[in-house]
Backbone as numpy.savetxt, mean C-alpha at the origin, in Angstrom:
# Nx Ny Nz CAx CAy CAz Cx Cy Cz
-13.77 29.19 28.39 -14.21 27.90 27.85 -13.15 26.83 28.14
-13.76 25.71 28.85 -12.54 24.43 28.94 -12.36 23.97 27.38
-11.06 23.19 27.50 -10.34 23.06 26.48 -11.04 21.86 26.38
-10.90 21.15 25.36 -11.73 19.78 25.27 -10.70 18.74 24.89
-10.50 17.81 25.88 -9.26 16.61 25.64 -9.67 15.23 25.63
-8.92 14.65 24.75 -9.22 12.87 24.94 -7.66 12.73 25.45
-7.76 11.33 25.64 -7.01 10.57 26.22 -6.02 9.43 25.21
-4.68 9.54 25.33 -4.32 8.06 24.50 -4.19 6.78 25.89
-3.48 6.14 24.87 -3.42 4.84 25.95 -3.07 4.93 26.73
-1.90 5.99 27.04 -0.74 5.91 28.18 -1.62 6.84 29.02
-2.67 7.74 28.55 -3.03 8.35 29.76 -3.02 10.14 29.42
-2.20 10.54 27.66 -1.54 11.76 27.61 -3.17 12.12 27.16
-2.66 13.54 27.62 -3.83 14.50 26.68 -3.67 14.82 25.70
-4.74 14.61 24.89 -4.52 14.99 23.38 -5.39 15.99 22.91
-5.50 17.03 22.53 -6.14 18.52 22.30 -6.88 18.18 21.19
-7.96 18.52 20.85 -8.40 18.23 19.61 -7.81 19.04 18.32
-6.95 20.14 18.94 -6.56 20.75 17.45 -5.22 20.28 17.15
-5.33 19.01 17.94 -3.78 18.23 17.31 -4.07 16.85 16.66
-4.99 17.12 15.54 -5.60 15.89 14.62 -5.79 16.24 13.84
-5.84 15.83 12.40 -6.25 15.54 11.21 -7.56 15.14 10.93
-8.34 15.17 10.03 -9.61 14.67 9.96 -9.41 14.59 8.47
-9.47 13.30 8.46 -10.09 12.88 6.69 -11.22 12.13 6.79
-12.42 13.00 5.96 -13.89 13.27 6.48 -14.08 12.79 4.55
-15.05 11.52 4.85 -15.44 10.84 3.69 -16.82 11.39 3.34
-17.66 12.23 2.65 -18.70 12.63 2.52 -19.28 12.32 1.03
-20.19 12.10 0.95 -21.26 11.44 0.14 -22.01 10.17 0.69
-22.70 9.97 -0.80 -23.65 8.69 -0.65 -23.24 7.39 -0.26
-21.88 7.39 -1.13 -20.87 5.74 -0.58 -21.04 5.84 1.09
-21.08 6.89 1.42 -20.71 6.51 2.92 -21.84 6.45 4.26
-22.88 5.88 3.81 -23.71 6.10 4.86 -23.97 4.27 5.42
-22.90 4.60 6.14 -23.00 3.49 6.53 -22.97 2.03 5.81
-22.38 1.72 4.37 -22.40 0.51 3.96 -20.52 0.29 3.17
-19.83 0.80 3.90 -18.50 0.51 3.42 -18.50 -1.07 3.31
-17.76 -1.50 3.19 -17.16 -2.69 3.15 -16.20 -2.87 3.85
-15.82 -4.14 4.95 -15.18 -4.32 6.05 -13.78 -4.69 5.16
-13.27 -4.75 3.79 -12.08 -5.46 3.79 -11.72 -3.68 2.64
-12.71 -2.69 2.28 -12.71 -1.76 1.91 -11.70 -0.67 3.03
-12.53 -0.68 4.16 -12.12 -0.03 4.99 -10.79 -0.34 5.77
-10.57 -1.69 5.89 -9.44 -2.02 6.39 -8.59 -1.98 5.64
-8.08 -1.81 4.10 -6.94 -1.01 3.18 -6.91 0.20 3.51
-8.34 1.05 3.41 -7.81 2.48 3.25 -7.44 3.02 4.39
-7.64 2.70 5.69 -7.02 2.67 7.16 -5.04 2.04 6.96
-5.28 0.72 6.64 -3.84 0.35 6.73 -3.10 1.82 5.85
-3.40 1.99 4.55 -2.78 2.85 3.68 -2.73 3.65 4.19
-3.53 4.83 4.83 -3.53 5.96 5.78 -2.22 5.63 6.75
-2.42 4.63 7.70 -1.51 4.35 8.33 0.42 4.35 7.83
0.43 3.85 6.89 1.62 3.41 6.15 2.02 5.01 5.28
1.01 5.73 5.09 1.58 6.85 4.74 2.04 7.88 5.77
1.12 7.65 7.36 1.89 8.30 7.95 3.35 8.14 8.67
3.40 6.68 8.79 4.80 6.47 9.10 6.08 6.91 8.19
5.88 6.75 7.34 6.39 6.61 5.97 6.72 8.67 6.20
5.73 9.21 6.13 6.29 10.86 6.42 7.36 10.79 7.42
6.42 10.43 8.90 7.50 11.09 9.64 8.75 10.21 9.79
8.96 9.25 9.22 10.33 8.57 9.18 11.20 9.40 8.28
10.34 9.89 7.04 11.22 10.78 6.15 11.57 12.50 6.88
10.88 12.96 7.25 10.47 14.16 8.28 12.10 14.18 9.28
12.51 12.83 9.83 13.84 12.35 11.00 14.43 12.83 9.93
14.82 11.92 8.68 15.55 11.82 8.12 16.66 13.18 7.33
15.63 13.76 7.52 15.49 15.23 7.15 15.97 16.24 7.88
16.01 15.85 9.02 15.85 17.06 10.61 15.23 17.86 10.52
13.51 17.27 10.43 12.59 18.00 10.46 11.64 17.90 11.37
12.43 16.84 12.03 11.03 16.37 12.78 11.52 15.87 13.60
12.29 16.22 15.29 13.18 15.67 16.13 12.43 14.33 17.09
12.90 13.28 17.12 12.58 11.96 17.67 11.18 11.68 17.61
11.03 10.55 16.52 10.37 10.48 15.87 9.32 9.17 17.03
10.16 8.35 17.62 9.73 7.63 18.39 9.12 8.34 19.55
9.27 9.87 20.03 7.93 10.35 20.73 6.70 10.95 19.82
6.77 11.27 18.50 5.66 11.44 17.79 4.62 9.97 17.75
3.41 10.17 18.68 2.51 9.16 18.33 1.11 9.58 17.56
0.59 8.66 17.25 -0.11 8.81 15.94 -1.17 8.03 16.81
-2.55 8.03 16.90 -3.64 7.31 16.77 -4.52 7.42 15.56
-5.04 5.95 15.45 -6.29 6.79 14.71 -7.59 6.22 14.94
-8.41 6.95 14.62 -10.21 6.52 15.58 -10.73 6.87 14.51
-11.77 5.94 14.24 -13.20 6.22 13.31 -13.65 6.21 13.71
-14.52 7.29 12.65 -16.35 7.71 13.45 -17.10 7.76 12.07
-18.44 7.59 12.44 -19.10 7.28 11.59 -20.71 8.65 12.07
-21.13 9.30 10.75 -22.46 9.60 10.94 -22.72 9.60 9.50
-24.15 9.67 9.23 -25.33 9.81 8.34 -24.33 10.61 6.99
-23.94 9.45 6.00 -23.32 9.92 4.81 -21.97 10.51 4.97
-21.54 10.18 5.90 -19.82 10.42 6.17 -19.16 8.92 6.98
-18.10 9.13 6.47 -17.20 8.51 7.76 -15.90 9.09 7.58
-15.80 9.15 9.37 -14.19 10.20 9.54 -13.06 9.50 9.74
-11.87 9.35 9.45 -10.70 9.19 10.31 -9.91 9.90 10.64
-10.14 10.11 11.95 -9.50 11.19 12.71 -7.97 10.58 13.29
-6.74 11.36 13.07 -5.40 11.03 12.96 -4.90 11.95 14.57
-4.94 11.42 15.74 -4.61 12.22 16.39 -3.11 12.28 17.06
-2.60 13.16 17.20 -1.56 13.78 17.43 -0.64 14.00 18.92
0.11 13.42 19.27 0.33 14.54 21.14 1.28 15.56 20.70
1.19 16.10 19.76 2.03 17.68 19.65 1.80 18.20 18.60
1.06 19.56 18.77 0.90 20.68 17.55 1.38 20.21 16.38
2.78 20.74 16.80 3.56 20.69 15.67 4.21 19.65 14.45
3.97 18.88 14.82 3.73 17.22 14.22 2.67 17.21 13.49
1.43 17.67 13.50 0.05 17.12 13.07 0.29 18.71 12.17
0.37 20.03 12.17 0.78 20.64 11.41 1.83 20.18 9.53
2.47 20.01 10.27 3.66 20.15 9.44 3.16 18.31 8.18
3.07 17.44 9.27 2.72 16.22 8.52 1.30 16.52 8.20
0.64 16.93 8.46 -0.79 16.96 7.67 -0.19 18.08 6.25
0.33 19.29 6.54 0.80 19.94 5.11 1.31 18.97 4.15
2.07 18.31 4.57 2.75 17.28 3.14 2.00 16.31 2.55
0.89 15.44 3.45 -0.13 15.22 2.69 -0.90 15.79 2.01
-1.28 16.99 2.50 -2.12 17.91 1.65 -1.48 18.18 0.03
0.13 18.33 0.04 0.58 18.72 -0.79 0.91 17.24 -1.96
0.99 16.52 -0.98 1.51 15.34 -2.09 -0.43 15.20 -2.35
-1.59 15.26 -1.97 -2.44 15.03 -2.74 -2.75 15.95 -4.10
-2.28 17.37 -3.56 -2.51 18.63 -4.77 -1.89 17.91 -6.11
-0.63 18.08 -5.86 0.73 17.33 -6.63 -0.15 16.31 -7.64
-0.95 15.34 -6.88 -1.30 13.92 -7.92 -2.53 14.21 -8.25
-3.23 15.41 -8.15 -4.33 15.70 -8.27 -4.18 16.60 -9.68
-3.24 17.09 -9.75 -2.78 18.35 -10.96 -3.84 19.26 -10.20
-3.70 20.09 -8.41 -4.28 21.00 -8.31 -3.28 22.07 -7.84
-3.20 23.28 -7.58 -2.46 24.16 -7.31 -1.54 23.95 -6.12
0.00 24.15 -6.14 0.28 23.59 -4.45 0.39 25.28 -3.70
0.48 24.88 -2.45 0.53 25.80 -1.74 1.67 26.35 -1.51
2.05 27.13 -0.47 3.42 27.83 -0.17 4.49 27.10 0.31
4.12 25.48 0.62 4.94 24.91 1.47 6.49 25.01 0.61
7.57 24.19 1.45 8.63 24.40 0.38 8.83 23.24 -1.03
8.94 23.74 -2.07 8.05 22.60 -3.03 9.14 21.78 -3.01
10.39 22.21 -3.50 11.45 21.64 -4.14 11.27 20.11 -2.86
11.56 20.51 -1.54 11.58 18.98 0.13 10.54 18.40 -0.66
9.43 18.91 -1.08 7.94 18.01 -1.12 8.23 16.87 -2.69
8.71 17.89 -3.35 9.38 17.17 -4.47 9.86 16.05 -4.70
11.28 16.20 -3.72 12.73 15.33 -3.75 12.08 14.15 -2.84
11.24 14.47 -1.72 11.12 13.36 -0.23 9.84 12.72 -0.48
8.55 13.31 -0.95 7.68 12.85 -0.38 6.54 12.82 -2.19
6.92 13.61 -2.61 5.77 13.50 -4.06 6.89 12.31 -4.76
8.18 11.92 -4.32 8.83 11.00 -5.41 9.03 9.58 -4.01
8.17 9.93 -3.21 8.51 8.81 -2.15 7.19 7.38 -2.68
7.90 6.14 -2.88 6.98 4.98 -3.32 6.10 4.57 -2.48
6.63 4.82 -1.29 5.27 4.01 -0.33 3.97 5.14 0.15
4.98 6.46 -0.06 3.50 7.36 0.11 2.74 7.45 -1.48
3.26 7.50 -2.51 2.62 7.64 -3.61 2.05 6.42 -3.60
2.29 5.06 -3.75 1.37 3.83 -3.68 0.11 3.40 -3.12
0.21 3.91 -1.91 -0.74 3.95 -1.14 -1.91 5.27 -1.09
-1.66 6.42 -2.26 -2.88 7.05 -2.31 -3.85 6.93 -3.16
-3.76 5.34 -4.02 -5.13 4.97 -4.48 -5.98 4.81 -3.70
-5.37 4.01 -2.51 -6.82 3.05 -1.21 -6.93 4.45 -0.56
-6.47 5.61 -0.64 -7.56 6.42 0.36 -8.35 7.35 -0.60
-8.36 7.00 -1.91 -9.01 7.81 -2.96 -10.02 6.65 -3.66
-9.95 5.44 -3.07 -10.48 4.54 -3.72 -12.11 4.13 -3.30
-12.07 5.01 -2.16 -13.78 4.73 -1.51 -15.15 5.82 -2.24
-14.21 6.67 -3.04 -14.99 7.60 -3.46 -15.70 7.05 -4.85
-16.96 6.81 -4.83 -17.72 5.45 -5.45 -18.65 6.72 -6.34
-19.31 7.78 -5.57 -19.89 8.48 -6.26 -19.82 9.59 -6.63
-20.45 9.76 -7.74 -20.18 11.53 -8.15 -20.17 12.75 -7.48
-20.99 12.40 -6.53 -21.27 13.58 -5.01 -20.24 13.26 -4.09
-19.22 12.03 -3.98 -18.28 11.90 -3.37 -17.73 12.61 -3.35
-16.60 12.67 -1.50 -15.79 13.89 -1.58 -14.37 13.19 -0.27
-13.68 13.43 -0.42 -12.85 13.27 0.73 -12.51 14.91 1.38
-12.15 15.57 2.16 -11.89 16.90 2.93 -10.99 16.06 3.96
-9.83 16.73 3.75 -8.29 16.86 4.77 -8.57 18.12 5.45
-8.88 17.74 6.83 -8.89 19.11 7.75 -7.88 18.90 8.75
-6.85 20.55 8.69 -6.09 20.43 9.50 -6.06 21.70 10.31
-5.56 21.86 11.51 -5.65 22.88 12.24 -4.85 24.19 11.54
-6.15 25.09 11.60 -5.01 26.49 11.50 -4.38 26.67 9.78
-5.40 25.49 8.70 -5.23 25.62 7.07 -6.65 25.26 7.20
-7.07 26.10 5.53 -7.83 26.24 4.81 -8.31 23.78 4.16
-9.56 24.02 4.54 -9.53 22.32 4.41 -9.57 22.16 3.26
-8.81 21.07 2.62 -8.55 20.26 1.23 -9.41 19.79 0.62
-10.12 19.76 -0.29 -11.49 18.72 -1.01 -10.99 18.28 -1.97
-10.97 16.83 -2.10 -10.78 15.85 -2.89 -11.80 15.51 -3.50
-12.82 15.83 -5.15 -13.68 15.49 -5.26 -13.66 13.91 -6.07
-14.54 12.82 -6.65 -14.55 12.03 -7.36 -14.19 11.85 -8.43
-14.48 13.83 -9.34 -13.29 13.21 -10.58 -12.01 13.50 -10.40
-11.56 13.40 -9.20 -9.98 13.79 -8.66 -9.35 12.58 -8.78
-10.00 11.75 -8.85 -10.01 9.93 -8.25 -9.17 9.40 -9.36
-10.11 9.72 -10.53 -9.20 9.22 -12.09 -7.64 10.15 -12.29
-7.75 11.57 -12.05 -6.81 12.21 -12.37 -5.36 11.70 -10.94
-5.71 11.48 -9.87 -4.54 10.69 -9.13 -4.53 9.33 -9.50
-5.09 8.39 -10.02 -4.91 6.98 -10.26 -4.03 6.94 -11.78
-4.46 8.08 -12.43 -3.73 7.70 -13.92 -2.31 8.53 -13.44
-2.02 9.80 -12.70 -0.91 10.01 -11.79 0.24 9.29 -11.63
-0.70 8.53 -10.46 0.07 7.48 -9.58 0.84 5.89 -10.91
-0.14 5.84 -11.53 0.29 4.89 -12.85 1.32 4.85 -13.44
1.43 6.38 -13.81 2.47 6.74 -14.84 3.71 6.81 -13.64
4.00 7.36 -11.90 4.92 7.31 -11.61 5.42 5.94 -11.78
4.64 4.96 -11.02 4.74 3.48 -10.93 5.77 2.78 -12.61
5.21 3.42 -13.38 5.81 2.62 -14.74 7.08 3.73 -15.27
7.98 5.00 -14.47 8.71 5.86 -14.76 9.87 5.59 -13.88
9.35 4.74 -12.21 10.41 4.20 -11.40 10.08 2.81 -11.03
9.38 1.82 -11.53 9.71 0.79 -11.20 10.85 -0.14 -11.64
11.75 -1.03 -11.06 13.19 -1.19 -11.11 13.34 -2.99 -11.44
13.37 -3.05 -12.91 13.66 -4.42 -13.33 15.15 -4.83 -13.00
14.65 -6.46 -12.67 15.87 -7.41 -12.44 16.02 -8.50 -13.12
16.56 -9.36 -13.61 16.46 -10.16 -14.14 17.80 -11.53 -13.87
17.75 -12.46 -13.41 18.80 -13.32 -12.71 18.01 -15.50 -12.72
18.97 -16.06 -12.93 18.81 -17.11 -12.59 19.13 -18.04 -11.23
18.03 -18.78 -10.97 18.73 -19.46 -9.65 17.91 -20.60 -9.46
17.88 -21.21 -8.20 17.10 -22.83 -8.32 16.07 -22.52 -7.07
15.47 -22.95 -7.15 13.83 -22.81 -6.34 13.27 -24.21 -5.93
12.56 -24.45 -4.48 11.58 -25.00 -4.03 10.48 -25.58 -4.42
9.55 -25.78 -4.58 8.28 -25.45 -4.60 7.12 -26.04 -5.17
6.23 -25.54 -5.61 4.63 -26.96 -6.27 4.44 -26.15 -6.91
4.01 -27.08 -8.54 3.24 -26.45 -9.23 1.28 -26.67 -8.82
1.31 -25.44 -8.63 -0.07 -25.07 -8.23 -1.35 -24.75 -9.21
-0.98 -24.57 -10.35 -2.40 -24.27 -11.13 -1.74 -24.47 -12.76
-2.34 -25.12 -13.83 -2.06 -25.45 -14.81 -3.28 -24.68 -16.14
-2.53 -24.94 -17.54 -3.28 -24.34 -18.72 -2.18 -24.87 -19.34
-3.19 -26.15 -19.46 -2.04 -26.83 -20.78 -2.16 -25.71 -21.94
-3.62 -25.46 -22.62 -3.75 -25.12 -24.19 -2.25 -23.42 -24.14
-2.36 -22.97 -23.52 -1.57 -21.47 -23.06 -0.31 -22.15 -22.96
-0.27 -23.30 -22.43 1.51 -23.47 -21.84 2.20 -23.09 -20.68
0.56 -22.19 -19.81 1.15 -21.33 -18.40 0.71 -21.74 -17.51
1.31 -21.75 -16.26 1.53 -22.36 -15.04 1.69 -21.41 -13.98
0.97 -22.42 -12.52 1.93 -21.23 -11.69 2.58 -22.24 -10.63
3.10 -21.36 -9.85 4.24 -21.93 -8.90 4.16 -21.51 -7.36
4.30 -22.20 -6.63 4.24 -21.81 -5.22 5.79 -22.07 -4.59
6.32 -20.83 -4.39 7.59 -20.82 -3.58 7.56 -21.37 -1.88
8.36 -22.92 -1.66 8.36 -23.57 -0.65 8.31 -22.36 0.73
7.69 -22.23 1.63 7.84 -21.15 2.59 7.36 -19.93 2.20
6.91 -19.53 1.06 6.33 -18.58 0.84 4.84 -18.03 1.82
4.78 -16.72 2.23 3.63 -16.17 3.09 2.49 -16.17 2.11
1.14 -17.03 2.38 -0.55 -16.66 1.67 -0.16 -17.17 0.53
0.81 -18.29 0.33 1.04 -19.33 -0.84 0.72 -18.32 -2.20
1.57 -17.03 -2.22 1.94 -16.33 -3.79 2.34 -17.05 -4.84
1.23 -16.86 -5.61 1.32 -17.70 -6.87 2.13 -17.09 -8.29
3.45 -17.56 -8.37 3.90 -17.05 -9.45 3.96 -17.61 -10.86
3.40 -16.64 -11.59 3.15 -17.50 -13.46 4.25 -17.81 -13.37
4.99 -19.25 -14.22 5.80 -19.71 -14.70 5.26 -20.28 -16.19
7.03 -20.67 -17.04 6.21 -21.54 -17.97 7.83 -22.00 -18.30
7.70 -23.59 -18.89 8.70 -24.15 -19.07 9.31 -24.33 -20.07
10.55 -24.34 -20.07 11.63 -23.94 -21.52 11.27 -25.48 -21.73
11.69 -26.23 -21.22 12.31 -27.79 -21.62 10.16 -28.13 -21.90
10.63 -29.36 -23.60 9.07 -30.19 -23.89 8.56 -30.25 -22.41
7.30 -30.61 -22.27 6.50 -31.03 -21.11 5.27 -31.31 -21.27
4.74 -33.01 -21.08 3.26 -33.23 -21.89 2.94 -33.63 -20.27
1.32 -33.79 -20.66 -0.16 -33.84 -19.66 1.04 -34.98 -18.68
1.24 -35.96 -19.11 1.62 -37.06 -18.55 2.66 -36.93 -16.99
4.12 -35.91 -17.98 4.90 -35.63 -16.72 4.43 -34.14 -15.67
3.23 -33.62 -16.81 2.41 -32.26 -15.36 1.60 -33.59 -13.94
1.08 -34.31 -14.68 0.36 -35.28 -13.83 1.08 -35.75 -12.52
2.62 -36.09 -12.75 3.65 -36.82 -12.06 3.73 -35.26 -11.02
4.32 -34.04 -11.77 4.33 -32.76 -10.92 3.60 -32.60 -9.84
2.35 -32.38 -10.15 1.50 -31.75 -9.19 1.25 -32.13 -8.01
1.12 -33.13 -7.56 1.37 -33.84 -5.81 2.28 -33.60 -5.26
3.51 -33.38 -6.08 4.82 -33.43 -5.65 5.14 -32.31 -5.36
6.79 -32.21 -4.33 7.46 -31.13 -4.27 8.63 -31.26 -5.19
8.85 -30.15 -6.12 10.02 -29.78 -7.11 11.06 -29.27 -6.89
12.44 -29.21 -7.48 13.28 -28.05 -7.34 13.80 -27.84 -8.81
13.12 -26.45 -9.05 13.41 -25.77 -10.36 14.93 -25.05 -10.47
15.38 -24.90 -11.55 16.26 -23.71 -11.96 15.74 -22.88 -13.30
15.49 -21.85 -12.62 14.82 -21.09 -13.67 14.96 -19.41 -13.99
14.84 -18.85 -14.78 14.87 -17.61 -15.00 14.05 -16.86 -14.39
14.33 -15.85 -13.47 13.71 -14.62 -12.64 13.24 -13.35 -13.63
11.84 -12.66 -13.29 11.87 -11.32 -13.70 11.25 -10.87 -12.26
11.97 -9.87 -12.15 11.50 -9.40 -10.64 11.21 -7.92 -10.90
10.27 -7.45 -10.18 9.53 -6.22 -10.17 9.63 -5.22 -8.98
10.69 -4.41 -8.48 10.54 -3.78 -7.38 10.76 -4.76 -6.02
12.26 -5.61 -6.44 12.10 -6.95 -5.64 11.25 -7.96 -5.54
9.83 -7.51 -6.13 8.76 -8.69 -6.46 9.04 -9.70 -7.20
8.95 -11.39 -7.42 8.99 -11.83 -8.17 7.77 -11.96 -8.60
7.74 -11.29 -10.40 6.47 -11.09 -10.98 6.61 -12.54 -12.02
7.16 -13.10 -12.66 7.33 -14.78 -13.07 8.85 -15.24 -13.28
8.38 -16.61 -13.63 9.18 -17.20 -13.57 9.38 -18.19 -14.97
10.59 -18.47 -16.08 11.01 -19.42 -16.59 11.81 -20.63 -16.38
10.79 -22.05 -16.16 11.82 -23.07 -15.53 12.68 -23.67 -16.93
14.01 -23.16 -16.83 14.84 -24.01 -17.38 14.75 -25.64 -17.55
14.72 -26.07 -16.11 14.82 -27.61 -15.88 14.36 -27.93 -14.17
13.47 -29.17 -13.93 12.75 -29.47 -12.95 13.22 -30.66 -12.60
13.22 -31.38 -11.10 13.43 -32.12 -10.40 12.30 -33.22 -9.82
11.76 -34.00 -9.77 10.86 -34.09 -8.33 11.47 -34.39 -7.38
11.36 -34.31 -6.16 12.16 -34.25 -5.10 11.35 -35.62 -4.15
11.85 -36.75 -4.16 10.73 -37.49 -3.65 10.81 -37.88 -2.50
9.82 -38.51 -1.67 9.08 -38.71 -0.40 10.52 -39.74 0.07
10.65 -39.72 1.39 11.36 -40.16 1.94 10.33 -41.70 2.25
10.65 -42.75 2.35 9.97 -43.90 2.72 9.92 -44.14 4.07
9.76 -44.96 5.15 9.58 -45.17 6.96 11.22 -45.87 6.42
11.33 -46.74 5.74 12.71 -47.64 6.27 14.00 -46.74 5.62
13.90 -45.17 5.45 14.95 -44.31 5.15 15.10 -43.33 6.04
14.33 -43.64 6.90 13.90 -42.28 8.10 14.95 -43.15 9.05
């Protein structure tokens, strides 16, 4: 029997038993995903596999990591859709498909396997960007007949059913609120106030240069009536204010004291 090969970009052969298949089965999936649905749980897929085999180097587990390539291809039939993770070497698509398997058991509260627990432990069940990212590939499973199946070459395939969904999301929750890493610091800031609630007193703020204009709650120490928000809002500010930051996030902000920063005139230019 010929062997059956696809092709990557460069031209390599890729064996079919050097892929992964995470095979979406039920009713959600016949064909009516959602285009901004599918494009998280792809990115997340994606970001968890880098995220292994960078840890995998790190490890000397996994020698040059920059020839391990990764594709991935969807396919679609009647009440499924697949993403198939393909591989140019056995042993890569082995070893990294086991640690997913295991970091899903792990957040699933299901039995783990033989792998070595303590590595899966220390690297990859306490790693943030792979634990973060296994809501969006658990997040398409909409119905009760839902199922996700991790098939990997040469292991027994994984089933992820729908009430697996709640038991990794309340999981993943509790890691999130056991290592997330408060900061707290003052400094002076850029920026527009962007959205107001007088009766609340809360505000938000747009950091000058900020990417998709992130809106951060603020609210101001110093009095502040309708009159001088009115003068604000057209304008550009420079605050000094109190930081709470979340995992390097800035999650809000307290303005001490505000500026307007005003328009330059033609006869100052």
């Amino acid at each position: 029997m010929v062997k059956e090969f696809q092709k990557s970009f460069s031209g390599e052969n890729l064996s079919k038993e050097e892929e992964i298949n995470l095979i979406y089965d039920g009713p959600s999936f016949d064909g009516k995903m959602e285009l901004n649905k599918l494009t998280s749980q792809l990115k997340s897929t994606e970001l968890i596999l880098q995220e292994t085999i960078t840890t995998l180097h790190k490890e000397k587990k996994l020698r040059n990591p920059e020839n391990t390539k990764v594709y991935l291809e969807l396919k679609r039939s009647s009440f499924k859709e697949i993403i198939s993770i393909i591989f140019n070497h056995p042993l890569s698509v082995f070893i990294v498909g086991s640690i997913i398997v295991e970091v899903f058991k792990k957040y699933a509260n299901k039995k783990k396997g033989k792998k070595d627990e303590k590595t899966i432990e220390n690297n990859f069940v306490n790693n943030k960007i792979i634990v973060n990212n296994l809501n969006m590939m658990v997040n398409p499973l909409q119905d009760k007949r839902d199922k996700l199946i991790i098939r990997i070459p040469n292991r027994e395939d994984t089933e992820i059913y729908f009430q697996d969904k709640e038991v990794i999301q309340k999981n993943v929750s509790r890691f999130k609120k056991e290592t997330k890493v408060l900061n707290y610091y003052e400094d002076e800031f850029t920026g527009f106030l962007n959205s107001i609630n007088v009766r609340q007193k809360r505000y938000g703020f747009i950091l000058e240069g900020t990417k998709n204009n992130y809106i951060i709650p603020v609210t101001f120490d110093e009095g502040i009536d309708l009159e001088e928000i009115a003068k604000i809002l057209p304008e550009k500010i420079r605050i000094k204010a109190r930081v709470e930051e979340e995992d390097g996030d800035v999650k809000r902000m307290h303005i001490l004291n505000h500026k307007i920063i005003k328009k330059k005139t033609l006869l100052e230019y």
